[in-house]
MOPAC internal coordinates of N, CA, C and O (Angstrom, degrees):
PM7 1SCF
backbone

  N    0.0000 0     0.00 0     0.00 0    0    0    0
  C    1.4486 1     0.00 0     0.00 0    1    0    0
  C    1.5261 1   108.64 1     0.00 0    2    1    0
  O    1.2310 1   124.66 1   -57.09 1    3    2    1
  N    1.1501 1   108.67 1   122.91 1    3    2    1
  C    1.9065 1   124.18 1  -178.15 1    5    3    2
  C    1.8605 1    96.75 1   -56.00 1    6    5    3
  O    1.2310 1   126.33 1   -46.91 1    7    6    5
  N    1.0063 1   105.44 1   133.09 1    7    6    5
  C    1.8178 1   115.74 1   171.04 1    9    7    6
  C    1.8171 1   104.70 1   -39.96 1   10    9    7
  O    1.2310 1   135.72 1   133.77 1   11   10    9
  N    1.6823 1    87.17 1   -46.23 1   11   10    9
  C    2.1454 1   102.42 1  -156.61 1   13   11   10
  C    2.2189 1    90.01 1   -81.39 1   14   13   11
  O    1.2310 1   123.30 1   177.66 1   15   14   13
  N    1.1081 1   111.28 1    -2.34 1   15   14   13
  C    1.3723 1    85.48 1  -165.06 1   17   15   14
  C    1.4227 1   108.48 1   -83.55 1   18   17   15
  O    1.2310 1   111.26 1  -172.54 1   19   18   17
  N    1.6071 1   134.06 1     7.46 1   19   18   17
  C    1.1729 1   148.16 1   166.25 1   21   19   18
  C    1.7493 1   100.28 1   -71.75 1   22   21   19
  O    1.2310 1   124.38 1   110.11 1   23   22   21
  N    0.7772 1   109.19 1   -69.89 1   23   22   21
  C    1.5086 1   111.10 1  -167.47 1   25   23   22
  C    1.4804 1   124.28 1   -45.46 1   26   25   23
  O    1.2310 1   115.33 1   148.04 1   27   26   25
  N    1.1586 1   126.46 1   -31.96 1   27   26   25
  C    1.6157 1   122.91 1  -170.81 1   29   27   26
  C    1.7425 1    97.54 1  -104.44 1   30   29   27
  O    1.2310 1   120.11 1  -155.37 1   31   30   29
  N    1.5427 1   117.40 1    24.63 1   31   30   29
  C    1.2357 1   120.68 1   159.86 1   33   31   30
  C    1.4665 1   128.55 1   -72.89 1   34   33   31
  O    1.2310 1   126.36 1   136.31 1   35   34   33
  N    1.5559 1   105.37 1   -43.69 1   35   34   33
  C    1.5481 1   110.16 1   165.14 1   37   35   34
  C    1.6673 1   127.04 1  -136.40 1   38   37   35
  O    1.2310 1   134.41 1  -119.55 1   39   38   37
  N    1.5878 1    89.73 1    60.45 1   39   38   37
  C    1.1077 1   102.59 1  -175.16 1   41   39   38
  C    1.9127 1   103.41 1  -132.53 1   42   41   39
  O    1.2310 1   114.70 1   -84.99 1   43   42   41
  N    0.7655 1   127.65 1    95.01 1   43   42   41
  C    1.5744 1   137.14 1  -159.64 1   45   43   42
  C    1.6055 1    92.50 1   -93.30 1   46   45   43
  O    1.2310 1   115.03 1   143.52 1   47   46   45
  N    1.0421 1   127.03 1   -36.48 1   47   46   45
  C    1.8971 1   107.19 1  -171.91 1   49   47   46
  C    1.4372 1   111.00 1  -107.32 1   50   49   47
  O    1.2310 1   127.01 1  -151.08 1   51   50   49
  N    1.3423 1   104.12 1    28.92 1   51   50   49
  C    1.7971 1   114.62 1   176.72 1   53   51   50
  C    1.4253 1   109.24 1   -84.89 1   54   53   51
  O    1.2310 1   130.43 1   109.06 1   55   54   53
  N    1.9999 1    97.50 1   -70.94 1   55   54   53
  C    1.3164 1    98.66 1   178.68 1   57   55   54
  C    1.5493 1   113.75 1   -43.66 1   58   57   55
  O    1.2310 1   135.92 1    -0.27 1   59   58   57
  N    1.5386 1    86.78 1   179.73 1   59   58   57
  C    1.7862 1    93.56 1   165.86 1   61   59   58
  C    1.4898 1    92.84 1   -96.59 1   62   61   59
  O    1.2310 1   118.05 1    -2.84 1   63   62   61
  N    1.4508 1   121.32 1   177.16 1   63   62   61
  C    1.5169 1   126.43 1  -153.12 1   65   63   62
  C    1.8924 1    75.46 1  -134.82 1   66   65   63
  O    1.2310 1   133.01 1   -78.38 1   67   66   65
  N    1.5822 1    92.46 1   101.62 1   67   66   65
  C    1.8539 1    95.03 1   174.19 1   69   67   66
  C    1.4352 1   109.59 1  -122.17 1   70   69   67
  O    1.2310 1   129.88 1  -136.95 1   71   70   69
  N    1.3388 1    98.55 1    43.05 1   71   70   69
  C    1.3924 1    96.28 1   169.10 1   73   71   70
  C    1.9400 1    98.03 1  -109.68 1   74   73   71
  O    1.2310 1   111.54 1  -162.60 1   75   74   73
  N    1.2415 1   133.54 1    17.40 1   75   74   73
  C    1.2476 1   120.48 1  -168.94 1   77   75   74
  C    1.6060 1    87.09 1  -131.42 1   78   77   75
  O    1.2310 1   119.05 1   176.24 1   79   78   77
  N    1.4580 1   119.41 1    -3.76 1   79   78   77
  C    1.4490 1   111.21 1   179.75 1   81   79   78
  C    1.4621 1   103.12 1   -93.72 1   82   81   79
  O    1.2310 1    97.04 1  -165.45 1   83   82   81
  N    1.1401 1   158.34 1    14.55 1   83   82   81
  C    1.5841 1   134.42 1   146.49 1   85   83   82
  C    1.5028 1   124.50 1   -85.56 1   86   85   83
  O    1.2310 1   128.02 1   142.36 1   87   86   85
  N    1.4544 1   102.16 1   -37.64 1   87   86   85
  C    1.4422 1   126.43 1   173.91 1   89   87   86
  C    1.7062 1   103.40 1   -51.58 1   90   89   87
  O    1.2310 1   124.77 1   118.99 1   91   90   89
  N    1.1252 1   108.44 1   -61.01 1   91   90   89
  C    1.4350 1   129.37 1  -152.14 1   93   91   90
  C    1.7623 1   108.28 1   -74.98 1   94   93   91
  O    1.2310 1   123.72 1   147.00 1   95   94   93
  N    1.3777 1   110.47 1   -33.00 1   95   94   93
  C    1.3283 1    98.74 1  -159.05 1   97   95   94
  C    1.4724 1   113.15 1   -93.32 1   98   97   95
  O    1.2310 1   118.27 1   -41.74 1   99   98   97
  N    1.4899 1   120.91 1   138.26 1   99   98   97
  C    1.5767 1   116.23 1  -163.06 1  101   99   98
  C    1.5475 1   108.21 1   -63.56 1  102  101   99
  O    1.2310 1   115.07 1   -22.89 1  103  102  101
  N    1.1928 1   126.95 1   157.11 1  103  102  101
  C    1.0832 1   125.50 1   155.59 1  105  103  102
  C    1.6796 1   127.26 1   -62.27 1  106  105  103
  O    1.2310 1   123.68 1   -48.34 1  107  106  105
  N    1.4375 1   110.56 1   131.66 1  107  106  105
  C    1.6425 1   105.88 1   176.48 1  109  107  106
  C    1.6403 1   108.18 1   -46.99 1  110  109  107
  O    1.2310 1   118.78 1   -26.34 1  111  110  109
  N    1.2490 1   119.94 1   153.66 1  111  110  109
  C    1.2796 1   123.20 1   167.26 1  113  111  110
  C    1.7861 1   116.71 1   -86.91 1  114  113  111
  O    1.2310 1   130.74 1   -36.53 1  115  114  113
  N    1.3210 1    96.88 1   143.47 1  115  114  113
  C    2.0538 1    90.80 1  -169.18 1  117  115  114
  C    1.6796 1   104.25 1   -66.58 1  118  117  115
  O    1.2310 1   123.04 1   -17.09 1  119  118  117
  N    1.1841 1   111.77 1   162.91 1  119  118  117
  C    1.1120 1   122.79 1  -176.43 1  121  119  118
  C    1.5121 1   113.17 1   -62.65 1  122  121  119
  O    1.2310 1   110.55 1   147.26 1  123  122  121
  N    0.8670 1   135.37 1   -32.74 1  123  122  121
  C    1.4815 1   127.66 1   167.93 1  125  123  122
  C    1.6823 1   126.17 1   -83.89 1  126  125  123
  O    1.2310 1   123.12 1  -176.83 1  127  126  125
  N    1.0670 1   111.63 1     3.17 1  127  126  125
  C    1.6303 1   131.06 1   144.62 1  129  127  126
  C    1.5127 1   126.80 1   -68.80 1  130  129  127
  O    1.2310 1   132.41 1   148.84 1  131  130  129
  N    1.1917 1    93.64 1   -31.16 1  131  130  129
  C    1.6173 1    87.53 1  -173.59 1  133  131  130
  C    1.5437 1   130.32 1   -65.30 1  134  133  131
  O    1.2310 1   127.67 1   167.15 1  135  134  133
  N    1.3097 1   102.84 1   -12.85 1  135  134  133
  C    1.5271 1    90.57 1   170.07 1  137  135  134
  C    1.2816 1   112.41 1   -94.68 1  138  137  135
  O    1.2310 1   117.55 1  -177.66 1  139  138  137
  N    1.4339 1   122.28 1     2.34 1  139  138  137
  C    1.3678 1   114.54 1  -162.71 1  141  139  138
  C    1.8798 1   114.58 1   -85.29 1  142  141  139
  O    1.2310 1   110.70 1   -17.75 1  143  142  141
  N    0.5205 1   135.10 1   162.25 1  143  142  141
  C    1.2741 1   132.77 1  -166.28 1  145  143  142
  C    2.0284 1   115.12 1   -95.77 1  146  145  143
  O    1.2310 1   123.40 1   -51.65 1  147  146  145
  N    0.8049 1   111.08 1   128.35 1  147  146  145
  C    1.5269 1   126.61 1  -147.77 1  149  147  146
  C    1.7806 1    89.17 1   -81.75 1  150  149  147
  O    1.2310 1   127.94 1   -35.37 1  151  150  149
  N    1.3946 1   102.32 1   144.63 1  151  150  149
  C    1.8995 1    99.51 1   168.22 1  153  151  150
  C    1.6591 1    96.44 1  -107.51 1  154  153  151
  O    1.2310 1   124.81 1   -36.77 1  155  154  153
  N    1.1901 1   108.37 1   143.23 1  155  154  153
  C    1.5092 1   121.32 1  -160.34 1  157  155  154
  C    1.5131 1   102.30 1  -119.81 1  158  157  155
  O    1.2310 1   114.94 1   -55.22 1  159  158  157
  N    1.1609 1   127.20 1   124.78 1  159  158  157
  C    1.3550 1   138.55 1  -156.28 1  161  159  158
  C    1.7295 1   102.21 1   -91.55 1  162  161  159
  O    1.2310 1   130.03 1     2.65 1  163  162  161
  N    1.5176 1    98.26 1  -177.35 1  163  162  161
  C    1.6634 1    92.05 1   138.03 1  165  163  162
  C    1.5499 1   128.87 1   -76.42 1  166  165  163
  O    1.2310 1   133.56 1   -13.04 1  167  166  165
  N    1.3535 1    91.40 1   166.96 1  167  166  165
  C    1.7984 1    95.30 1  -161.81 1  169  167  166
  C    1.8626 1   103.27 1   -79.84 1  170  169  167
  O    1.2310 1   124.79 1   -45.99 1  171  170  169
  N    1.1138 1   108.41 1   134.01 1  171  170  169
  C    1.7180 1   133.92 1  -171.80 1  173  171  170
  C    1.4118 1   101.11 1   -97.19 1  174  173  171
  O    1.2310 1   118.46 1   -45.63 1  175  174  173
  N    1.2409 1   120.53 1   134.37 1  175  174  173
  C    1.5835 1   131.10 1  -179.11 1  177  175  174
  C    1.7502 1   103.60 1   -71.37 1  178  177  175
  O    1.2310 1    93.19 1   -70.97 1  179  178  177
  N    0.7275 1   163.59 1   109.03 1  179  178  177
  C    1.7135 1   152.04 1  -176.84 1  181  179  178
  C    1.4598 1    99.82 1   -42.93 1  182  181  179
  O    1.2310 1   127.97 1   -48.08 1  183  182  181
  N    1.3578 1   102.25 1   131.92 1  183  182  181
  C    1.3920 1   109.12 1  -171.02 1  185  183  182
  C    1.4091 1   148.32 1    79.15 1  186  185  183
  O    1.2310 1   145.54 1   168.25 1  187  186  185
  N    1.2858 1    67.95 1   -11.75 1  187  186  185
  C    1.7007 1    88.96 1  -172.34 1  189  187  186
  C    1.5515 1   128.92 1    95.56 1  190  189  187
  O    1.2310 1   129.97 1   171.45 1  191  190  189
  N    0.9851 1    98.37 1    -8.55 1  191  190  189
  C    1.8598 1   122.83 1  -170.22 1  193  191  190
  C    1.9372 1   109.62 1   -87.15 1  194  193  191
  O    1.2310 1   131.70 1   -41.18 1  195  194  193
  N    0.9916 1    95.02 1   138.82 1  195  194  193
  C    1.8414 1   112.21 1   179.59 1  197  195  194
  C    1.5728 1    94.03 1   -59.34 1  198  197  195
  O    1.2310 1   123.16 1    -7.29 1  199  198  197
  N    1.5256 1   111.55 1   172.71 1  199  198  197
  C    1.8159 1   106.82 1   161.44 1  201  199  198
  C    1.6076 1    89.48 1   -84.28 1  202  201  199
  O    1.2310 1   112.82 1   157.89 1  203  202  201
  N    1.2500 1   131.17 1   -22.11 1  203  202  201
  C    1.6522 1   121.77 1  -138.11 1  205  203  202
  C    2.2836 1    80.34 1   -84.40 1  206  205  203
  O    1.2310 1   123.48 1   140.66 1  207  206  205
  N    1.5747 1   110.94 1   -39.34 1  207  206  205
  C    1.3796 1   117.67 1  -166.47 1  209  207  206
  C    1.4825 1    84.02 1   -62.65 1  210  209  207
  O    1.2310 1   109.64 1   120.15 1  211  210  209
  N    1.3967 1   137.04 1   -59.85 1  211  210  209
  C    1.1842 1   139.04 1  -150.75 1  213  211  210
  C    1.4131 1   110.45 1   -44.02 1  214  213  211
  O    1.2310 1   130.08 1   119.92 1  215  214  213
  N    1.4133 1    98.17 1   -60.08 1  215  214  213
  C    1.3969 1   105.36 1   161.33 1  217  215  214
  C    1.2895 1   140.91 1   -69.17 1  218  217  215
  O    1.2310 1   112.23 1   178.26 1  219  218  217
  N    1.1603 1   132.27 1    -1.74 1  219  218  217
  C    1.5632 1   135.52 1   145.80 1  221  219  218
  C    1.1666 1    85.05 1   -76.52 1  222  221  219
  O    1.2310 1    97.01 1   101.13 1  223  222  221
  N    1.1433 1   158.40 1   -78.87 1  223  222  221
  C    1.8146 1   126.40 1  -118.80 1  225  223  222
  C    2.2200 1    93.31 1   -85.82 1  226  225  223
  O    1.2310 1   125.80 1   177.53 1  227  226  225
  N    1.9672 1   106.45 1    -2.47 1  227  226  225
  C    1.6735 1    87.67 1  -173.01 1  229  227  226
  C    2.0270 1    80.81 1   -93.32 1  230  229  227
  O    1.2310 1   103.35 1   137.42 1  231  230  229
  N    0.8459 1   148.20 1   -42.58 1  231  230  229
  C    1.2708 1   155.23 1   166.86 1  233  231  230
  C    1.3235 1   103.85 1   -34.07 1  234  233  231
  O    1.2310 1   102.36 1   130.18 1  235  234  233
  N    0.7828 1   149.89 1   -49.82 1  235  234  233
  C    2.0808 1   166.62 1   159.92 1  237  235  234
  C    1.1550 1    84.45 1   -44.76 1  238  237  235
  O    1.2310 1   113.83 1    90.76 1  239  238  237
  N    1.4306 1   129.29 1   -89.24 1  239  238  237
  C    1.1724 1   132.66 1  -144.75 1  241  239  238
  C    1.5281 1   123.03 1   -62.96 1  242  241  239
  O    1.2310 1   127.51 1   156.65 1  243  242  241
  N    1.7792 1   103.15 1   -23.35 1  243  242  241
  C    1.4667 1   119.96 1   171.18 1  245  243  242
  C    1.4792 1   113.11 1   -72.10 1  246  245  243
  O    1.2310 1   121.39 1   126.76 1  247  246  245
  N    1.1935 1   114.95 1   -53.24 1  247  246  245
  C    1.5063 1   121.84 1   154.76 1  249  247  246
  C    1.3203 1   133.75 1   -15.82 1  250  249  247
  O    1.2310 1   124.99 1   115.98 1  251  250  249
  N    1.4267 1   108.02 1   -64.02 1  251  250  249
  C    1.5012 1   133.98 1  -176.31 1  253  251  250
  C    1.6706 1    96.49 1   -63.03 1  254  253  251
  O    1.2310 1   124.97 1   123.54 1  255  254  253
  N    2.2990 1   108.05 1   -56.46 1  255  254  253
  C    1.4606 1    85.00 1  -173.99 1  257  255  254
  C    1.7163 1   117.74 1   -45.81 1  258  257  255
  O    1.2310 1   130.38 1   128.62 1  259  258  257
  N    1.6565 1    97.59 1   -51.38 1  259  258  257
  C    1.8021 1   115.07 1  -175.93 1  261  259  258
  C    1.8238 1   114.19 1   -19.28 1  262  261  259
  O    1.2310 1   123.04 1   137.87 1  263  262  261
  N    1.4621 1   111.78 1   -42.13 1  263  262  261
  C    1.1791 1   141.89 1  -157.43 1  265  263  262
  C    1.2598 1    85.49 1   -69.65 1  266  265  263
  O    1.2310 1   131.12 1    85.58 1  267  266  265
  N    1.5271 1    96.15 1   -94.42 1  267  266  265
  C    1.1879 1   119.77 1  -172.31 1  269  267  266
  C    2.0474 1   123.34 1   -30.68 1  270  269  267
  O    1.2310 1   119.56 1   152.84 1  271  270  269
  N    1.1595 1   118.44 1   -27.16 1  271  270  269
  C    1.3145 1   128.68 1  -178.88 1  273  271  270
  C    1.4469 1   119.17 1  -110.78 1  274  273  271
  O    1.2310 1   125.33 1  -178.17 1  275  274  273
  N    1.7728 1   107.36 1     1.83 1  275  274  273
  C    1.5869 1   138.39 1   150.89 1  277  275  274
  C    1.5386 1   107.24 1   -71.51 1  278  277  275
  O    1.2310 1   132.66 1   121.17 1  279  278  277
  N    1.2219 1    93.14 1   -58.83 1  279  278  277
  C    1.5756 1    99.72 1   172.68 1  281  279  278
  C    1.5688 1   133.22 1   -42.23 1  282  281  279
  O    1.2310 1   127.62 1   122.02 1  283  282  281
  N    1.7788 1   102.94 1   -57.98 1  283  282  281
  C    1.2480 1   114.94 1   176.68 1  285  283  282
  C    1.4679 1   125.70 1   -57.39 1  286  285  283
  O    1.2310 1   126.88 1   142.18 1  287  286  285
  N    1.5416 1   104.36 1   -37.82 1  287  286  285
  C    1.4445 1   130.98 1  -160.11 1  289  287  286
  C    1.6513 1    94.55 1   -73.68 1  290  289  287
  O    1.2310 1   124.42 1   115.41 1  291  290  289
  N    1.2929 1   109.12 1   -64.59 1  291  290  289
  C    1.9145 1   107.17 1   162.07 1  293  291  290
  C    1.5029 1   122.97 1   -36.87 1  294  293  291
  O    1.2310 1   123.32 1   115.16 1  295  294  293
  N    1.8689 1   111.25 1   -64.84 1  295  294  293
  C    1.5700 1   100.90 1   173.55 1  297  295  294
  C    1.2520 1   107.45 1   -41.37 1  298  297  295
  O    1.2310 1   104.37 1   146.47 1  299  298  297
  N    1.2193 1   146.45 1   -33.53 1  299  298  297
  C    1.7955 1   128.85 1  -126.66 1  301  299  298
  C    1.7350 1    82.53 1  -104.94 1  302  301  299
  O    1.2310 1   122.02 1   132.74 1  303  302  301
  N    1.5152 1   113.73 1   -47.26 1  303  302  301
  C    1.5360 1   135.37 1   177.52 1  305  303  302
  C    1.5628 1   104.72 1   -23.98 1  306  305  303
  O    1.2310 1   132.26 1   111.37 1  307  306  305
  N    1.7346 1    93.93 1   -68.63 1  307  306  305
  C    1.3039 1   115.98 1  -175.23 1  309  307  306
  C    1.5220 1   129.64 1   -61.54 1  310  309  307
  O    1.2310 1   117.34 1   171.18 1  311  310  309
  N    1.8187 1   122.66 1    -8.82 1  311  310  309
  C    0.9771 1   117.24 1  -162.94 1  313  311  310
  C    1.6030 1   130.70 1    88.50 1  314  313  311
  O    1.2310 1   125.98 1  -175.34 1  315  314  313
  N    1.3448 1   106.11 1     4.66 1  315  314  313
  C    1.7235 1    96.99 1  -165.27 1  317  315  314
  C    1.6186 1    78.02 1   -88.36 1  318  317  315
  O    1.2310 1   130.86 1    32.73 1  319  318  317
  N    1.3772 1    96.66 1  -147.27 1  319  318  317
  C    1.7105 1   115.04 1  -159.94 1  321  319  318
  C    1.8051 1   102.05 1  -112.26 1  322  321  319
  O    1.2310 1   113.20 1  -109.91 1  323  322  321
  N    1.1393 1   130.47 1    70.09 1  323  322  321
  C    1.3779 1   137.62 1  -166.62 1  325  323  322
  C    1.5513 1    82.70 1  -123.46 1  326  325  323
  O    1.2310 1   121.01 1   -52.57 1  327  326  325
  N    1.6601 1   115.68 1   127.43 1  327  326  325
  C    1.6337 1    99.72 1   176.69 1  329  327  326
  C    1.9973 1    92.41 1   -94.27 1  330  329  327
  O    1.2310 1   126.20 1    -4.48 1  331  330  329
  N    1.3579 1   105.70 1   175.52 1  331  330  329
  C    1.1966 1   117.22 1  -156.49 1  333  331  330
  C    1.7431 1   111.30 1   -85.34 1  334  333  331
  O    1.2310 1   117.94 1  -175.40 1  335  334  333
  N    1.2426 1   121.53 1     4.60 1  335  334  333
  C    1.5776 1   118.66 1  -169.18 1  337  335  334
  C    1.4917 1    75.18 1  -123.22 1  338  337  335
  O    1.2310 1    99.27 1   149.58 1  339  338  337
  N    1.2232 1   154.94 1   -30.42 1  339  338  337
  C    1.1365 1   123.73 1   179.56 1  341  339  338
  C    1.9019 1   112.69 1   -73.04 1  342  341  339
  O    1.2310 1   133.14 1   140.69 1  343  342  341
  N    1.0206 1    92.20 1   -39.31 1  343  342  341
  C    1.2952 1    88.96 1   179.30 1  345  343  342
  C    1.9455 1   127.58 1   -50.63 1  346  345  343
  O    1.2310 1   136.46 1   128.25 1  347  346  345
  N    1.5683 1    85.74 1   -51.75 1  347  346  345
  C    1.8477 1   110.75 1   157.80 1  349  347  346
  C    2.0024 1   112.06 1   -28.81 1  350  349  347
  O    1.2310 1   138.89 1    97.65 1  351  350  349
  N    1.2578 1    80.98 1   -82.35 1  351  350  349
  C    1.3656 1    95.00 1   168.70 1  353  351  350
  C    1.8070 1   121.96 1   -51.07 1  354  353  351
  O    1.2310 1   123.46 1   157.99 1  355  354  353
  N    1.0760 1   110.98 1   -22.01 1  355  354  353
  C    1.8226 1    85.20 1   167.30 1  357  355  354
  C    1.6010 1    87.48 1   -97.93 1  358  357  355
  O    1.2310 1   110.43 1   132.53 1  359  358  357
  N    1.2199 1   135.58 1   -47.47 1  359  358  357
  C    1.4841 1    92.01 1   178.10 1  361  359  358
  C    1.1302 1   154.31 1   -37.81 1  362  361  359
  O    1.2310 1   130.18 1   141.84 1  363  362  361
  N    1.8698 1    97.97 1   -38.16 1  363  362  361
  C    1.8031 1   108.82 1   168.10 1  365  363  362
  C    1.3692 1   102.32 1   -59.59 1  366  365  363
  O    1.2310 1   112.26 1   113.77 1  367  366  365
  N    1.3076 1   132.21 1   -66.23 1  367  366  365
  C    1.5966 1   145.83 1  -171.48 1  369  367  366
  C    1.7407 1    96.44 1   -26.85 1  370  369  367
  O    1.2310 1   128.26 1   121.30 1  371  370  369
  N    1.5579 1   101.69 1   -58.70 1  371  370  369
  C    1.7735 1   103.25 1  -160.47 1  373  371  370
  C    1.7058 1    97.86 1   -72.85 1  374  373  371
  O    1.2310 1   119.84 1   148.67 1  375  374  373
  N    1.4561 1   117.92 1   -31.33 1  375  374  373
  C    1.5210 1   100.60 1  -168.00 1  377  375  374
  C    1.6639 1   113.17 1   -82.83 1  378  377  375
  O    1.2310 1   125.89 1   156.62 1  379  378  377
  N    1.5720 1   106.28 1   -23.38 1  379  378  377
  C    1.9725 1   117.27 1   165.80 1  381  379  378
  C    1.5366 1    98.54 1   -55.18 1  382  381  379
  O    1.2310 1   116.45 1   109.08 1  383  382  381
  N    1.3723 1   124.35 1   -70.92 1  383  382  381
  C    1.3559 1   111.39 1  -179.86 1  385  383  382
  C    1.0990 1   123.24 1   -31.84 1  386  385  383
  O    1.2310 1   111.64 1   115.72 1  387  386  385
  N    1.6377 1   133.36 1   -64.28 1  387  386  385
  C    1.2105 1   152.01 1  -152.79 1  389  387  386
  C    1.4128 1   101.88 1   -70.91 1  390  389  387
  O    1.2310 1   120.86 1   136.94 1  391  390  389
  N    1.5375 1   115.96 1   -43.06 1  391  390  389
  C    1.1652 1   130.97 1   159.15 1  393  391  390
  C    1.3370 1   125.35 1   -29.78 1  394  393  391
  O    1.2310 1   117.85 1   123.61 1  395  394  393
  N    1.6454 1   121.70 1   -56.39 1  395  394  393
  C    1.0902 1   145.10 1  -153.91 1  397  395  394
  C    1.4268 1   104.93 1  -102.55 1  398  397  395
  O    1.2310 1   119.23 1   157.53 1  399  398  397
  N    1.5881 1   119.08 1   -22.47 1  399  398  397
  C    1.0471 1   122.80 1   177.57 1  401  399  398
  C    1.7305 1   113.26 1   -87.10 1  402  401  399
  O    1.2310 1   121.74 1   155.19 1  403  402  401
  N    1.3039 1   114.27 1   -24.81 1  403  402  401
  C    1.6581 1   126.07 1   175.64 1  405  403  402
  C    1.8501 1    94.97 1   -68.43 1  406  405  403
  O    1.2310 1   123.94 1   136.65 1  407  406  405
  N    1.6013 1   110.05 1   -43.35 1  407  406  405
  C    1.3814 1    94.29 1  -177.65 1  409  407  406
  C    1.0955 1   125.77 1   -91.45 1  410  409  407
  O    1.2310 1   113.51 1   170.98 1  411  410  409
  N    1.7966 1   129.88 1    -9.02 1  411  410  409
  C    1.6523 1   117.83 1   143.98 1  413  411  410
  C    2.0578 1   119.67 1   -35.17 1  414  413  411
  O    1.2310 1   128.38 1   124.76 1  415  414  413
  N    1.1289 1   101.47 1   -55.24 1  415  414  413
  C    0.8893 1   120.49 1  -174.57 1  417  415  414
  C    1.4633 1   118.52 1   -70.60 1  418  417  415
  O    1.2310 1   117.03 1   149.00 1  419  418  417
  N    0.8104 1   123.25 1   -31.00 1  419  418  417
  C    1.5653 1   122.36 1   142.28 1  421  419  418
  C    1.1256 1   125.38 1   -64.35 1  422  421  419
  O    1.2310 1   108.11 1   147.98 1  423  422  421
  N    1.0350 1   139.81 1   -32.02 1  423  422  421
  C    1.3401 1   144.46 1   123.29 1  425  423  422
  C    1.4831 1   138.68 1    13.98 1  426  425  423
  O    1.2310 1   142.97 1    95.25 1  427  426  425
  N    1.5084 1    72.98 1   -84.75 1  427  426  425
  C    1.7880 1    88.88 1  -170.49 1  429  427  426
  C    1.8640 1   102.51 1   -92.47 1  430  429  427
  O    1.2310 1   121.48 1  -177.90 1  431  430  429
  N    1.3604 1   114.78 1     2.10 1  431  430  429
  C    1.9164 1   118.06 1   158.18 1  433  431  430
  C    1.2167 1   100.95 1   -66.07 1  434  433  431
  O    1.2310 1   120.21 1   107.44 1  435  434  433
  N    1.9791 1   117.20 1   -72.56 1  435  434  433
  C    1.1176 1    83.45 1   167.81 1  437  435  434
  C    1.6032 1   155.49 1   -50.45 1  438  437  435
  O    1.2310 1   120.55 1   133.50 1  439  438  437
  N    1.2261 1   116.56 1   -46.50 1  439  438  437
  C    1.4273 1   105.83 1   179.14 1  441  439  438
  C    1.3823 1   107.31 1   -49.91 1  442  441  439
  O    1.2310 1   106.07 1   129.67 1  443  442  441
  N    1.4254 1   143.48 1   -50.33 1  443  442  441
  C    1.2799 1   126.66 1   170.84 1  445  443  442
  C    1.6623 1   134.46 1   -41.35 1  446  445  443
  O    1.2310 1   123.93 1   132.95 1  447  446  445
  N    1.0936 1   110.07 1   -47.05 1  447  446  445
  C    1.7693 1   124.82 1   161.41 1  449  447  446
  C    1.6381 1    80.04 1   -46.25 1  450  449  447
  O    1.2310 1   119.61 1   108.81 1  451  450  449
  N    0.6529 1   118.34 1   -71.19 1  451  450  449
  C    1.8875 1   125.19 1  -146.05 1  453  451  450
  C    1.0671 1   106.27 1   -53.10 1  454  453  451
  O    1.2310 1   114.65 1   146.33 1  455  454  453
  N    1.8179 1   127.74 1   -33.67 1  455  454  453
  C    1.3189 1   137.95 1  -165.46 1  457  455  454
  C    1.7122 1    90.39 1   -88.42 1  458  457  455
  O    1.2310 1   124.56 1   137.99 1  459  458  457
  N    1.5316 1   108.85 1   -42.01 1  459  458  457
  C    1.7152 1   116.77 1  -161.19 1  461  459  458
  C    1.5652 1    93.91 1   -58.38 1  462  461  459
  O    1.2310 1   121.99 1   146.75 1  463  462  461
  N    1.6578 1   113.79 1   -33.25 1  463  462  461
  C    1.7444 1    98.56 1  -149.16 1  465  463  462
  C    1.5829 1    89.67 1   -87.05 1  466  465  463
  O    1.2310 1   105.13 1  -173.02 1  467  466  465
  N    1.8731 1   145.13 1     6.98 1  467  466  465
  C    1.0242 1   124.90 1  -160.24 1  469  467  466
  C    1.5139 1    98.99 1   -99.38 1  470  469  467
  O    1.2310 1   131.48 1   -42.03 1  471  470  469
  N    1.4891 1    95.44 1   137.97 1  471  470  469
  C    1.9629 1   111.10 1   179.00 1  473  471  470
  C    1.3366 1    87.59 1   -55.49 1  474  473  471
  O    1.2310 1   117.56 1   -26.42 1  475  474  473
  N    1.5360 1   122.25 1   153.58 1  475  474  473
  C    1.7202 1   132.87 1   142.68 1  477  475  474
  C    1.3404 1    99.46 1  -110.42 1  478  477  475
  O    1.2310 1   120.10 1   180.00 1  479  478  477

């Protein structure tokens, strides 16, 4: 048994998520298309997903780490058999996310102020 094959057991926003990459990705265009000039639609969310969904499923997913390194931090508390750097490690994992998720969100306040302060 690999040391790492414990770890990407309950950790859902580590991997990459490749179940939306076959479905999702356009087909190359054939070689005798390419110069032709593309008709451009209205604009499509990637995936199909809202920004507002986008962000519940990165909010979900921060959660789950949160959970998940709630979880560990108790087994290890409790005595069961959780060795001690895994546990470490979803905490760093859940608090970088959480991290990263305070600074989307700081973010996108500003750009709103930013949109609020423009004269029309």
């Amino acid at each position: 048994m690999s040391p790492l094959s414990g770890i990407s057991s309950g950790l859902p926003g580590i991997m990459p998520r490749t179940d939306l990459m076959p479905s999702q990705v356009a087909p190359l265009p054939a070689p005798s298309e390419l110069g032709k000039p593309q008709e451009i639609g209205p604009a499509q969310p990637a995936g199909g997903d809202s920004f507002a969904t986008m962000l519940g499923h990165m909010v979900s997913d921060i959660n789950a780490q949160q959970n998940f390194a709630t979880q560990s931090v108790n087994a290890l508390q409790s005595g069961q058999n959780v060795p001690l750097h895994q546990a470490v490690i979803a905490m760093e994992e859940a608090n970088v996310s959480f991290q990263l998720m305070v600074e989307v969100r700081n973010r996108l306040l500003e750009s709103y102020q930013e949109i609020m302060r423009m004269q029309i």
